[in-house]
Backbone bond lengths (Angstrom), bond angles and torsions (degrees), N, CA, C in turn:
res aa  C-N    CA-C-N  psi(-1)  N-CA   C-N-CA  omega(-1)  CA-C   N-CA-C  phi
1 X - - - 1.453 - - 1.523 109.65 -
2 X 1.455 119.83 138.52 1.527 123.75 170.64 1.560 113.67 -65.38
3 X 1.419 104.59 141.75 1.463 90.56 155.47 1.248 153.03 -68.27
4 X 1.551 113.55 7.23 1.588 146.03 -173.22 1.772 87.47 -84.05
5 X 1.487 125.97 -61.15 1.212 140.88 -155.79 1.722 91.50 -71.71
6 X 1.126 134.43 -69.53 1.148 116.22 172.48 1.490 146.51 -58.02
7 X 1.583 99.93 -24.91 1.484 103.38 -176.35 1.910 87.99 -78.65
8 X 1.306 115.19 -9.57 1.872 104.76 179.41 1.469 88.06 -94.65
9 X 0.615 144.56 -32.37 1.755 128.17 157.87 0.954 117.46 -30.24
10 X 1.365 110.08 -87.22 1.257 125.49 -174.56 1.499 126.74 -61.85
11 X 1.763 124.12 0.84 1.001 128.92 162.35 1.604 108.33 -82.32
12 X 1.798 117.27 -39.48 0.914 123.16 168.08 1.510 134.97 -36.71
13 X 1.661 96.52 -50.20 1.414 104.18 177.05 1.400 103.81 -66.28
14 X 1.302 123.64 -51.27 1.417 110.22 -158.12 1.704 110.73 -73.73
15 X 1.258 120.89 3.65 1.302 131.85 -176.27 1.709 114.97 -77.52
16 X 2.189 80.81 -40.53 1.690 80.74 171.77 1.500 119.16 -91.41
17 X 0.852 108.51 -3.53 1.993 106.25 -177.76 1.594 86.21 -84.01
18 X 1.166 135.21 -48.48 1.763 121.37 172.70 1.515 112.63 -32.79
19 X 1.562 98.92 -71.83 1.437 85.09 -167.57 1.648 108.70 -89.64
20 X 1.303 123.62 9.76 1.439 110.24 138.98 1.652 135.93 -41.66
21 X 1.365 90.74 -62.85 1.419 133.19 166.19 1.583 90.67 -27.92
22 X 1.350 115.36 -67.80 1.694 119.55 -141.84 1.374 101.11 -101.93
23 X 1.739 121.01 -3.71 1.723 123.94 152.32 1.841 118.01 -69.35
24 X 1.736 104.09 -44.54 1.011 129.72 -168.39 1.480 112.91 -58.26
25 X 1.548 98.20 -27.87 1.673 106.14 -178.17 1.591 112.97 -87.08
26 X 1.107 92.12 -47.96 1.711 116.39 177.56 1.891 99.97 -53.19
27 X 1.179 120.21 -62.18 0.796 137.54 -151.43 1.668 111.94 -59.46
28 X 1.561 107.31 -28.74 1.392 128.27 176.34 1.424 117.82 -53.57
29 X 1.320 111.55 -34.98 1.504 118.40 -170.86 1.195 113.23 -93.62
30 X 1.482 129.75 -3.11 1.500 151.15 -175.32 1.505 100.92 -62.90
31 X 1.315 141.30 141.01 1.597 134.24 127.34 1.556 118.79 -46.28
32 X 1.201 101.31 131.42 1.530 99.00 -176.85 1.503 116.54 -60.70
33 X 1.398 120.15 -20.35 1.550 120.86 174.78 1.951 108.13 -63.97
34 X 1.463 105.55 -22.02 1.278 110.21 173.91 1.860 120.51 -69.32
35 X 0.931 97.26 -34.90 1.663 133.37 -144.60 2.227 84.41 -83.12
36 X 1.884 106.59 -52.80 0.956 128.59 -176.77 1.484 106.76 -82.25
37 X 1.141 124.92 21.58 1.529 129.95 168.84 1.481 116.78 -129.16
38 X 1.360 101.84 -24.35 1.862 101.99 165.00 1.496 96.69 -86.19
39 X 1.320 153.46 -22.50 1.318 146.79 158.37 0.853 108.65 -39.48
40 X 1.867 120.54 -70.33 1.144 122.64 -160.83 2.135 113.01 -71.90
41 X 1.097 104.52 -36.08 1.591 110.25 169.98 1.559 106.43 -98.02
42 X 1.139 122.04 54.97 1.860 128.26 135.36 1.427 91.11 11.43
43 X 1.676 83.55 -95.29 1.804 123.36 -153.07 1.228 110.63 -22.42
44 X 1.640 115.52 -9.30 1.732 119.60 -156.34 1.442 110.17 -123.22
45 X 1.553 103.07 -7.78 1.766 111.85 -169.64 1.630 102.31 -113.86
46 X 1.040 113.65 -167.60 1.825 129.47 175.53 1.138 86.62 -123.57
47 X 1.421 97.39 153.08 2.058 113.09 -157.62 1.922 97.39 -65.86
48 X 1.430 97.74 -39.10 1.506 92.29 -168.90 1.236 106.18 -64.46
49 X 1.360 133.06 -19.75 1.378 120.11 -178.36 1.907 103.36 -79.53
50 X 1.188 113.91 -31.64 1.654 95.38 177.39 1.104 103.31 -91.76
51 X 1.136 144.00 6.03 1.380 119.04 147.44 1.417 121.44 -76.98
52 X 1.193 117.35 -28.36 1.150 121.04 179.10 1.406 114.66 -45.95
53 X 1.104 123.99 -60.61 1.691 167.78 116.28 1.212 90.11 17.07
54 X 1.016 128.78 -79.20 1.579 118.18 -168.43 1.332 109.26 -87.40
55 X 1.322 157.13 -5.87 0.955 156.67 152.40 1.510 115.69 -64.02
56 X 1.653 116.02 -19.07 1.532 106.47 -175.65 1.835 99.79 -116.55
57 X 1.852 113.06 1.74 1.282 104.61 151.09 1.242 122.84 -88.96
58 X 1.091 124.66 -21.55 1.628 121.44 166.76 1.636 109.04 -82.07
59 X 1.093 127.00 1.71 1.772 113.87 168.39 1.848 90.62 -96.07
60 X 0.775 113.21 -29.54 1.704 104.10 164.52 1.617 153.76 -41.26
61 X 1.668 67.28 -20.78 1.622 107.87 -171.59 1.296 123.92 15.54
62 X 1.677 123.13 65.53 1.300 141.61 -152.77 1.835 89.19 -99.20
63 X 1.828 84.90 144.21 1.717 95.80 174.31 1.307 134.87 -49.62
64 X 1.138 139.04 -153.58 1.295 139.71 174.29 1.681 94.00 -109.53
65 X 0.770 128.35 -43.97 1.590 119.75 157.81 1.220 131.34 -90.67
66 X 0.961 125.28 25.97 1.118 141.40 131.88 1.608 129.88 -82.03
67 X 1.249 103.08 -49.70 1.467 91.02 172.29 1.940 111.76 -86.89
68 X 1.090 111.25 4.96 1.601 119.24 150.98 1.376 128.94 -66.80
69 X 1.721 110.48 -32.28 1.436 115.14 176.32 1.723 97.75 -86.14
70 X 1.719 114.65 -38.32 1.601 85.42 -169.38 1.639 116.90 -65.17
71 X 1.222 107.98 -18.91 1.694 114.14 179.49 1.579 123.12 -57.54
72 X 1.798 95.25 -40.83 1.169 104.93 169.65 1.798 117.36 -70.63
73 X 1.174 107.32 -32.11 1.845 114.07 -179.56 1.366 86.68 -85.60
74 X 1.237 169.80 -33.80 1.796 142.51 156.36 0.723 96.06 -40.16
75 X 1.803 136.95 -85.68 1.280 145.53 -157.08 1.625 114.48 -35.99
76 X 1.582 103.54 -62.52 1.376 87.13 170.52 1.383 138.45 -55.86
77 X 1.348 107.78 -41.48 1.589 124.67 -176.34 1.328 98.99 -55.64
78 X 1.526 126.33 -48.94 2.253 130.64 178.54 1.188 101.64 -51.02
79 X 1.945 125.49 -34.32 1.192 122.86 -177.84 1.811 118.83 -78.32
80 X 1.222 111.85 -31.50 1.405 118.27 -173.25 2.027 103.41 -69.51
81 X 1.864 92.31 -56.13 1.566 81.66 170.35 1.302 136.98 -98.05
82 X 1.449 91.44 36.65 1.965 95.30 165.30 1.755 79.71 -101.11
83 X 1.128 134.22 -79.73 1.765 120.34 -172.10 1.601 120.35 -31.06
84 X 1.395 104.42 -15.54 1.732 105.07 -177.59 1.737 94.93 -87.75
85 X 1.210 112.69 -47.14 1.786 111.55 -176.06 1.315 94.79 -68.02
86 X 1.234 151.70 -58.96 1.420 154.93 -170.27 1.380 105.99 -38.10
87 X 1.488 104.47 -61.39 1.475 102.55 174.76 1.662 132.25 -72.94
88 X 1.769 100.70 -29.11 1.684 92.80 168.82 1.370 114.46 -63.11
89 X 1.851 129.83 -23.48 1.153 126.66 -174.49 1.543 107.72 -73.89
90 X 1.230 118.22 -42.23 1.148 144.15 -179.60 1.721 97.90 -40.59
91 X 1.603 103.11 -64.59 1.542 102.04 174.62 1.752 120.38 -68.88
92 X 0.996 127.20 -15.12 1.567 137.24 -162.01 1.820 80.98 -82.97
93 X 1.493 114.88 -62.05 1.779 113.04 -168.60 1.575 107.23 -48.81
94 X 1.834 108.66 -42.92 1.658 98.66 174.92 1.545 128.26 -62.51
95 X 2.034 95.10 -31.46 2.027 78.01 -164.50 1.746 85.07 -64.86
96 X 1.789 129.04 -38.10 0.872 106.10 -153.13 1.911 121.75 -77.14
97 X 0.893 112.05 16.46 1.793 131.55 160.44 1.160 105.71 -69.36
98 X 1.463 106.94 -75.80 1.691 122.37 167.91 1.927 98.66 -14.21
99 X 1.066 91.43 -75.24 1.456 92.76 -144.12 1.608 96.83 -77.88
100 X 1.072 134.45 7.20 1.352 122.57 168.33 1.750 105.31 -103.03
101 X 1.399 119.24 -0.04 1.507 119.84 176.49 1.589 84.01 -98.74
């Protein structure tokens, strides 16, 4: 291996323990039902932030029912605002009726 290839390694790594570092802090003041929603939506974060994420719900070391109720409080909360988007779309199809009569 060159030393170009490693010293970009090794800038790499230390790039992510920074902004590890600067999730890890942030991340403290979160509700864990928060913490358990960038887990569950990846697709929407940068890896270091769900790891972060799961590294500061397991120093939490929350029960087995406990982390059963926060699953259930995501779940509900995905359920409340899929009926809140349902219904703003819901209203967007009327004004746009409206305005084609």
């Amino acid at each position: 291996m060159s030393v170009c290839f490693l010293a970009h390694k090794s800038w790499r790594v230390n790039e992510v323990i920074k902004i590890m570092s600067e999730y890890s802090e942030k991340f403290k003041s979160f509700p864990s039902s928060k913490l358990l929603r960038i887990i569950e939506e990846a697709d929407s974060y940068q890896v270091e932030a769900v790891e972060a994420a799961k590294i500061e719900l397991v120093t939490r070391n929350l029960s087995e029912d406990e982390i059963q109720s926060l699953e259930e409080e995501v779940s509900r909360t995905k359920a409340e605002e899929k009926v809140k988007e349902q219904r703003f779309e819901s209203v967007k199809v009327k004004q746009l009726a409206w305005e084609i009569i």
